[in-house]
C-alpha positions as CSV (number, residue, x, y, z in Angstrom):
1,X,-31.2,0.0,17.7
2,X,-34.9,1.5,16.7
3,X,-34.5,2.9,13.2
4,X,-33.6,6.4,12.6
5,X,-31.2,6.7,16.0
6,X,-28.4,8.4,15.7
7,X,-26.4,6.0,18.1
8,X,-23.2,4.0,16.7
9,X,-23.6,0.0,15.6
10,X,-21.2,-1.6,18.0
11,X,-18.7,-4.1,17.1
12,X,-17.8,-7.1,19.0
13,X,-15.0,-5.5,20.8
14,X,-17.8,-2.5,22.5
15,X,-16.2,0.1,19.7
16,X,-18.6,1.9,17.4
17,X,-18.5,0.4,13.6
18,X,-16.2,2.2,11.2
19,X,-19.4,1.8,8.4
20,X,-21.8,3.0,10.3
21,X,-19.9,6.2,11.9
22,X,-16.7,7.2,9.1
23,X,-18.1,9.7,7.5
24,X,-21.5,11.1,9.1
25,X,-19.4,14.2,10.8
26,X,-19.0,17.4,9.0
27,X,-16.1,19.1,7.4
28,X,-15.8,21.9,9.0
29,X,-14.4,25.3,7.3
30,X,-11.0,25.5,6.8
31,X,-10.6,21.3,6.9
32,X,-10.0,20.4,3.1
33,X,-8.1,23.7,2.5
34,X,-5.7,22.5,5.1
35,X,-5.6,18.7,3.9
36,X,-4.9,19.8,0.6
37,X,-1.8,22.3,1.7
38,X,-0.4,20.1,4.2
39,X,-0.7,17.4,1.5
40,X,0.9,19.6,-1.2
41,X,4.2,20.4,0.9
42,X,4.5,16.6,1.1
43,X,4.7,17.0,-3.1
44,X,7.2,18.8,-2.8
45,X,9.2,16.8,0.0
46,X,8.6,13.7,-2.5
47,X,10.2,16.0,-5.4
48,X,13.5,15.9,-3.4
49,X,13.8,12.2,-2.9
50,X,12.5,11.2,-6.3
51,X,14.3,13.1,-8.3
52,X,17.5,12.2,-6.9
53,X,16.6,8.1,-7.6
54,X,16.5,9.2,-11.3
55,X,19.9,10.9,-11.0
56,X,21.3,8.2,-8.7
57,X,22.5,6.4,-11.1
58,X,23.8,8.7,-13.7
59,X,25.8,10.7,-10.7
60,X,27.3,7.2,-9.5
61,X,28.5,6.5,-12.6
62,X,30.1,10.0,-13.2
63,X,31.7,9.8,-9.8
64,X,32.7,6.1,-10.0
65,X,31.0,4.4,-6.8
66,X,29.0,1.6,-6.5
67,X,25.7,1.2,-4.8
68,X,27.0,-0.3,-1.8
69,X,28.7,3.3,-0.7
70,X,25.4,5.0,-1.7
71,X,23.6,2.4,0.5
72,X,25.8,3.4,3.3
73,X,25.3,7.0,2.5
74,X,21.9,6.6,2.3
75,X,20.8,4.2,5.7
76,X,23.2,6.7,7.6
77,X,21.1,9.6,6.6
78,X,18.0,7.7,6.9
79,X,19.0,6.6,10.1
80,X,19.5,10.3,11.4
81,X,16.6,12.0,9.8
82,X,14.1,9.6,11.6
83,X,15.5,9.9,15.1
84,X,15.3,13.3,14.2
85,X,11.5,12.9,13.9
86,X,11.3,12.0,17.6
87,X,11.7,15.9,18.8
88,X,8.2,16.8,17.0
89,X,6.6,16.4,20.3
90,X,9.2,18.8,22.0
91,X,9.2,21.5,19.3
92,X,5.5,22.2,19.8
93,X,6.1,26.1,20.6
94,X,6.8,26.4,16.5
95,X,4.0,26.1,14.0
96,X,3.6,24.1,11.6
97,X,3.8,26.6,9.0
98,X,7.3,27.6,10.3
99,X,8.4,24.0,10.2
100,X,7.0,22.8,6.7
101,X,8.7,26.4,5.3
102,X,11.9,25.8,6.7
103,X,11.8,22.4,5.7
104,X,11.1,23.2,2.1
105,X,13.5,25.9,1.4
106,X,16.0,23.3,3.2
107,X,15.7,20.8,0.5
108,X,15.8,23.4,-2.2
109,X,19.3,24.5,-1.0
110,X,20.2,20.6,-0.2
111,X,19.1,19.9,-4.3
112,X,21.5,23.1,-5.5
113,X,24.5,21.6,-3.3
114,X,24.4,18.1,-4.8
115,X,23.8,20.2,-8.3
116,X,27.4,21.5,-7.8
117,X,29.5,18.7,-6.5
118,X,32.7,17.6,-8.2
119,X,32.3,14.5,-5.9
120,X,30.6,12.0,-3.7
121,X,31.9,13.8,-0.5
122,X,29.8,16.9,-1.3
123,X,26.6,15.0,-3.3
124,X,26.6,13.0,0.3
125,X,26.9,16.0,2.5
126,X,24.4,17.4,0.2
127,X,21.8,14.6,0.4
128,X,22.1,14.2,4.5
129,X,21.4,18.1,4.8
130,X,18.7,17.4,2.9
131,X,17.7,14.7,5.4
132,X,18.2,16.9,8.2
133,X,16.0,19.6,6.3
134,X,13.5,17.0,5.8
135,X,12.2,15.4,9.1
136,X,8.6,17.4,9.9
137,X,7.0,16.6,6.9
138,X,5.9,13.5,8.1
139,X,5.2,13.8,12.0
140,X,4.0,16.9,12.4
141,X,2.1,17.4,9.1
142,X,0.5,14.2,9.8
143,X,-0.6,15.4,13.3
144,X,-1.6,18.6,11.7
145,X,-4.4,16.5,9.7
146,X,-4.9,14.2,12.3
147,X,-5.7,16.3,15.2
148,X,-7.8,18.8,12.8
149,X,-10.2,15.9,10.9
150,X,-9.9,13.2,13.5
151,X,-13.0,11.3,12.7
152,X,-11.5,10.7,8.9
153,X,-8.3,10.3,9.9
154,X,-8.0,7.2,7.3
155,X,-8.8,9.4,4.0
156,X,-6.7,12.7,5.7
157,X,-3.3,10.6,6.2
158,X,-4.0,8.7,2.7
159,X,-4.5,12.2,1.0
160,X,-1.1,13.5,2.7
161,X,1.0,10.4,1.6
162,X,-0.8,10.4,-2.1
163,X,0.2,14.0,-2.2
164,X,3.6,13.0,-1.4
165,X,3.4,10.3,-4.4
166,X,2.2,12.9,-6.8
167,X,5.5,14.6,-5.7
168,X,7.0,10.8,-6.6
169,X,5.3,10.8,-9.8
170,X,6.5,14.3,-11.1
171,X,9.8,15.0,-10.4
172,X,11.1,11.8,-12.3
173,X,9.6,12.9,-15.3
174,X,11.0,16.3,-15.2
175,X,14.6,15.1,-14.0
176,X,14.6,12.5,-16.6
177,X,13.4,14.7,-19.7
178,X,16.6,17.4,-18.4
179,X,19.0,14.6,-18.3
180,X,18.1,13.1,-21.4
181,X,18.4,17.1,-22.7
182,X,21.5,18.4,-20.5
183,X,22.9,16.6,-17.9
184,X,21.8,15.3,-14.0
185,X,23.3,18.6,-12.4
186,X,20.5,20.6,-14.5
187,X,17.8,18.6,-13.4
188,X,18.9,18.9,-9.6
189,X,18.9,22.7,-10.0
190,X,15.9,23.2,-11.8
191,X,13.6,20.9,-9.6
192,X,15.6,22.8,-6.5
193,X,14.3,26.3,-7.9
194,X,10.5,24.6,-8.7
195,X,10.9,23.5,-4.8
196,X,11.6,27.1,-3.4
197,X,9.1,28.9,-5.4
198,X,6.4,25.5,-4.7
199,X,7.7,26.5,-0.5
200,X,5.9,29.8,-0.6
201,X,2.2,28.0,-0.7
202,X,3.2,26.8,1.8
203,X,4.5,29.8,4.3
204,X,1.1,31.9,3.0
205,X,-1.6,29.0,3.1
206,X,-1.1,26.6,6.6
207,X,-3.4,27.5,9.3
208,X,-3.7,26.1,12.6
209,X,-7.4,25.1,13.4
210,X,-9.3,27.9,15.4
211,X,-9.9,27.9,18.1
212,X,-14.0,27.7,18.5
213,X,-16.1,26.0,16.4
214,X,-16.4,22.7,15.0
215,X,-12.6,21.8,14.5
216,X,-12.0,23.4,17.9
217,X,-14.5,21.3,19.3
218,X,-13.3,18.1,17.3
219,X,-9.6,18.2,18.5
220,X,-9.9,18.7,21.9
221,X,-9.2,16.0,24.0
222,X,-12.6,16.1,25.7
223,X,-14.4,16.0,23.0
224,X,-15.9,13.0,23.1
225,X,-17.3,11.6,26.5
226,X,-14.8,9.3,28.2
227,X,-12.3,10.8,26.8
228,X,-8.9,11.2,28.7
229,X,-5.5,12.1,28.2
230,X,-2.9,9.9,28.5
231,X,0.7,9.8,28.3
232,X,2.7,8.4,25.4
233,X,4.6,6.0,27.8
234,X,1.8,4.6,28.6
235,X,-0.1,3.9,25.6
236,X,3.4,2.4,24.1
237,X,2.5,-0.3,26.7
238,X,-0.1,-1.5,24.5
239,X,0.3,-4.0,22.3
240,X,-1.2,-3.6,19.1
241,X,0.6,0.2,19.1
242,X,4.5,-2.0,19.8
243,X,3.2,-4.3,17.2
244,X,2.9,-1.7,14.3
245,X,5.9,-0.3,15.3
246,X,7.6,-3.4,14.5
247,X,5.6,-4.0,11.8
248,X,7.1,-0.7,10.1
249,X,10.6,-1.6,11.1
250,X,10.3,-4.6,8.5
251,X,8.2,-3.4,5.8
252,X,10.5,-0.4,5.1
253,X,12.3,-2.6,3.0
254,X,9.9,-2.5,0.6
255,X,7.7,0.5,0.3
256,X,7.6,3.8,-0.8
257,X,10.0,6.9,-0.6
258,X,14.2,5.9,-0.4
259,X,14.2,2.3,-1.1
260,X,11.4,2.3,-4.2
261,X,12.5,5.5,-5.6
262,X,16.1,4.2,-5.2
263,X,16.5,0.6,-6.5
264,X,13.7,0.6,-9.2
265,X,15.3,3.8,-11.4
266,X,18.6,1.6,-10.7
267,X,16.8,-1.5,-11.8
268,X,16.0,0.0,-14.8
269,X,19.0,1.4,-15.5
270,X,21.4,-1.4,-14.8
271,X,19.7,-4.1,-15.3
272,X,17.5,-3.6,-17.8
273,X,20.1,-0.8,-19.8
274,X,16.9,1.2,-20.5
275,X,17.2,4.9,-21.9
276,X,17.1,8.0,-19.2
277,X,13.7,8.6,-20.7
278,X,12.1,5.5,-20.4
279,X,12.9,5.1,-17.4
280,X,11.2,8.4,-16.3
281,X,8.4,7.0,-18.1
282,X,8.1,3.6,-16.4
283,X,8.9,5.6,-12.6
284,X,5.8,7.6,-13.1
285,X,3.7,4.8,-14.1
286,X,4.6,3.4,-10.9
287,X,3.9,6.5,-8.8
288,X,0.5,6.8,-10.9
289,X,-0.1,3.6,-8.7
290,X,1.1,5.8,-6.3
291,X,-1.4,8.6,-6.6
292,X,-4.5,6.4,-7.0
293,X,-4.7,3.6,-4.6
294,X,-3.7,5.0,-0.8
295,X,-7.3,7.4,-0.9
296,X,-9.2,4.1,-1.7
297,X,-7.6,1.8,0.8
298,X,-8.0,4.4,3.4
299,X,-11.3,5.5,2.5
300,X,-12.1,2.0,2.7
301,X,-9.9,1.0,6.3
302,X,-12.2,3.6,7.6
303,X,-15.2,1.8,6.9
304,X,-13.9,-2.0,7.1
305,X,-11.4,-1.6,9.4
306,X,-7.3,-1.1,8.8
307,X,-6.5,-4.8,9.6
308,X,-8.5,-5.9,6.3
309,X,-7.0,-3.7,4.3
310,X,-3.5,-3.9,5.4
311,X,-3.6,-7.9,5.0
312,X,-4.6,-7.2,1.0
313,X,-1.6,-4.7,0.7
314,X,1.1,-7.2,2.0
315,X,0.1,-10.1,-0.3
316,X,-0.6,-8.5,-3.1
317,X,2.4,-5.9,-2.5
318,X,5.0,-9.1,-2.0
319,X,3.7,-10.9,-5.3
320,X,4.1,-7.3,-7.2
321,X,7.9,-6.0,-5.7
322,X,8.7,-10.1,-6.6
323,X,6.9,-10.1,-9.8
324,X,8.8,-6.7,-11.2
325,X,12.4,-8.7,-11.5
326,X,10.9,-11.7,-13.0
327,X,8.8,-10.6,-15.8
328,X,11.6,-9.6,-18.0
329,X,12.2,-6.8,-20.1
330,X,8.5,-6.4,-22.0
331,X,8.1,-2.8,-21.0
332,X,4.4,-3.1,-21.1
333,X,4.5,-6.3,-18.9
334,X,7.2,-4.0,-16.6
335,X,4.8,-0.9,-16.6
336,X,1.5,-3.3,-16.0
337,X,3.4,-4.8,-12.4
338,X,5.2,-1.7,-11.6
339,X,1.7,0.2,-11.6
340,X,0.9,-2.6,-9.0
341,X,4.0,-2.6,-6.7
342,X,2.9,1.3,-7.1
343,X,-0.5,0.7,-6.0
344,X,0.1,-1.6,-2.9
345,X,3.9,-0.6,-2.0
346,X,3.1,3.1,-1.6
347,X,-0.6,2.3,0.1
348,X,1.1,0.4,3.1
349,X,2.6,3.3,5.3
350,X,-0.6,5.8,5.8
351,X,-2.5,2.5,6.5
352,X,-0.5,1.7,9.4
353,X,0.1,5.3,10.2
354,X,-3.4,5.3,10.7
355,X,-3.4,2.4,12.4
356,X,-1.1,3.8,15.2
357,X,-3.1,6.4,15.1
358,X,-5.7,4.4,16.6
359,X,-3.7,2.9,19.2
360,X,-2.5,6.1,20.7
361,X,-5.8,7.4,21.9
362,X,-5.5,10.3,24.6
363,X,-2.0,11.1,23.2
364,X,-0.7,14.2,22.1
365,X,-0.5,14.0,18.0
366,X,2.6,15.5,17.7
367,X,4.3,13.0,20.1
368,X,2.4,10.4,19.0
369,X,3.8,10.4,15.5
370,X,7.2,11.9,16.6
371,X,7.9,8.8,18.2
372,X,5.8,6.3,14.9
373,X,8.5,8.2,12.6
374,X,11.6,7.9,14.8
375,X,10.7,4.0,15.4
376,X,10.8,3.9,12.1
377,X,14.3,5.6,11.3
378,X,15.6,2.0,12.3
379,X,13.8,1.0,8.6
380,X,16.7,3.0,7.0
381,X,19.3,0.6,7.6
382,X,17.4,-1.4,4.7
383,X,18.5,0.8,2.0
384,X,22.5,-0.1,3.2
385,X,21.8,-3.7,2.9
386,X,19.8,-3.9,-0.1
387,X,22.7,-1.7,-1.5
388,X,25.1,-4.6,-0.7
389,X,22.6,-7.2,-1.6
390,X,22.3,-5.4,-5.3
391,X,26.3,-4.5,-5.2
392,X,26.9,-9.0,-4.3
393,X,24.9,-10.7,-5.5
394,X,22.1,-9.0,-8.1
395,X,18.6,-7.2,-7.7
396,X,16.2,-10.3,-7.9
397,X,17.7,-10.7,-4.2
398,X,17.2,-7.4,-3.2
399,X,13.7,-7.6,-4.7
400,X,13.0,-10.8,-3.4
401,X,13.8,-9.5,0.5
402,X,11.5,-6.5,-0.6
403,X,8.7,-8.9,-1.2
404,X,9.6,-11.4,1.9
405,X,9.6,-8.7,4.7
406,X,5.7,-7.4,3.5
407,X,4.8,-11.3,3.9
408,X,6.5,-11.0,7.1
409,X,4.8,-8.3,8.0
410,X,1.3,-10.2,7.4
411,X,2.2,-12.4,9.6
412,X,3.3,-10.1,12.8
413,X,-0.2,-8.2,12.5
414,X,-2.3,-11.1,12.5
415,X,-0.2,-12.7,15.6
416,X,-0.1,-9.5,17.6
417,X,-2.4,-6.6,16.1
418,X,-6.4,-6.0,16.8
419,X,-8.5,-3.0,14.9
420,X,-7.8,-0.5,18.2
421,X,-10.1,2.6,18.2
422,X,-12.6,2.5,16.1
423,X,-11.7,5.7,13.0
424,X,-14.6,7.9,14.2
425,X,-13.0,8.2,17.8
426,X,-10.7,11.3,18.2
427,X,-7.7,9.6,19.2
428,X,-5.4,12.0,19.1
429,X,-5.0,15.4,21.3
């Protein structure tokens, strides 16, 4: 290449280099607004889920069940709200606007339900309604950024997840100061009304991309020369895509949202006997993990490529999820490895999502990642048997299985999984 060309370094496999290309395209107007909107609904999805792993175990022992029942309760609603994610691709005629609204004020209501419940009959219809309410956050804001800002597609889906984890990393601390004040059913209904007045940013503030200019340009399938559509059966034929299907099948016993936010509040709680408080403390410490890490390691799969990456999260994610049951009750020692199982845990899934993303060139986003999430909802059972595993026989072996499945995981990419598309190539339509 003669110096100061504007062509792509190639890599071995005839794809132009993440380093040299990531980056070097504009934003164009409208781009960050969107990232940052789309990414603060996903805050207030995470408020749901995290609020309700601090009151998990308050509520359990009010209404005298163990964590096996709320594993079941849990997987089955897991379960449900992931399949659910497969109709994003058949519900394009709505916007996302309408479906991120309706999905926030769906959760608020789900959180003033479980607020009210003289039982686990109601806190578990609650918390499945809430599910139900739940599914687009994740397929179709994702293919909201994706399809907008496809040529940073790496930082976009890290900034939606991390604004998701600063969801993760607030609502504990909130929930756990009301406990510690009043009681679980106040913290449910304040964080409910904080949801539906957050839900309103939302309805006034997501915009589709327009349709000339740059972003118009950017996420149209012919964009880029060569490019073609394809269907989503066919590019599930390929092998890398099945691969990191799998992949997420295992490691959603050990990352992020539902399992994380579940079984290290009850960690603390039950096996460590720590105050309501503190352990709002030591949860946000871990979502402060949360926050910082996934915009570095996607910044940074866009320019290395997400294979690299990814095999750093697993090995250092499996040492940190084992390392948080063996290190005692020293809560500095606990805080210092729980802002790790933070940092790696809750970096894995827009990595891989990415990933996929790559994969599923020529595909329409929305089916794209309505199918990535509903793979996924298979995940869920993990929650159920990590209930029984903690209910049997203790929480090192429910920690321990976290931990195993991200080695696992390592493995199955290296065996199976290439770098696809290269993170400057539009691969979504």
């Amino acid at each position: 290449m003669t110096r100061g060309s504007s062509a792509p370094a190639q890599t071995g496999e005839g794809e132009p280099d993440a380093g040299a290309t990531a980056g070097r395209r504009p934003w164009a107007p409208g781009d960050r607004e969107q990232v940052a909107v789309v990414s603060f609904s996903h805050t207030i999805q995470h408020m749901y889920v995290a609020s309700l792993g601090v009151v998990y175990p308050f509520a359990l022992a009010d209404f005298h069940v163990s964590y096996a029942v709320l594993g079941v309760i849990l997987g089955a609603a897991g379960v449900v709200g992931g399949l659910l994610q497969g109709i994003a691709g058949i519900v394009r005629r709505y916007s996302t606007r309408f479906l991120l609204g309706m999905q926030n004020l769906g959760m608020a209501v789900a959180l003033g339900i479980a607020a009210v419940s003289p039982g686990i009959g109601l806190f578990a219809f609650a918390r499945v309604f809430g599910t139900l309410a739940s599914w687009p956050q994740h397929p179709v804001g994702s293919a909201h950024l994706a399809k907008r800002v496809p040529h940073r597609r790496g930082l976009v889906l890290a900034a939606h997840t991390t604004g998701g984890n600063v969801g993760t990393l607030v609502a504990p601390l909130i929930a756990s100061a009301v406990i510690a004040a009043y009681s679980w059913r106040w913290a449910l209904g304040l964080i409910g009304v904080l949801m539906a007045l957050g839900s309103v940013i939302t309805w006034t503030r997501v915009r589709p991309a327009p349709r000339t200019g740059p972003a118009a340009e950017r996420s149209t399938p012919g964009a880029k020369a060569g490019a073609t559509a394809v269907s989503l059966r066919q590019a599930l034929r390929r092998r890398q895509a099945v691969a990191i299907l799998v992949v997420g099948t295992i490691t959603a016993a050990g990352r992020g949202v539902g399992v994380l936010t579940t079984y290290i509040p009850a960690y603390l709680r039950n096996a460590l006997h720590l105050h309501a408080i503190t352990i709002g403390v030591l949860v946000a410490v871990v979502s402060v993990g949360a926050v910082a890490a996934p915009m570095v390691g996607g910044h940074l799969s866009d320019r290395i490529g997400r294979r690299k990456v990814l095999y750093s999260i697993y090995a250092l994610g499996a040492l940190a999820l084992a390392g948080f049951v063996l290190v005692g009750s020293d809560l500095l020692v606990v805080g210092l490895v729980g802002l790790c199982v933070g940092m790696f845990s809750f970096s894995e899934q827009p990595l891989r999502q990415s990933f996929f993303s790559d994969a599923m060139k020529g595909v329409d986003a929305r089916a794209a990642f309505g199918m990535y999430f509903a793979t996924q909802s298979v995940g869920a059972l993990w929650i159920t048997l990590l209930g029984f595993l903690v209910t049997d026989v203790g929480f090192r072996a429910a920690f321990f299985t976290m931990a195993g499945s991200f080695v696992l995981a390592g493995v199955i990419l290296a065996i199976f999984a290439r770098d696809a598309a290269r993170p400057d190539a539009p691969a979504l339509s």
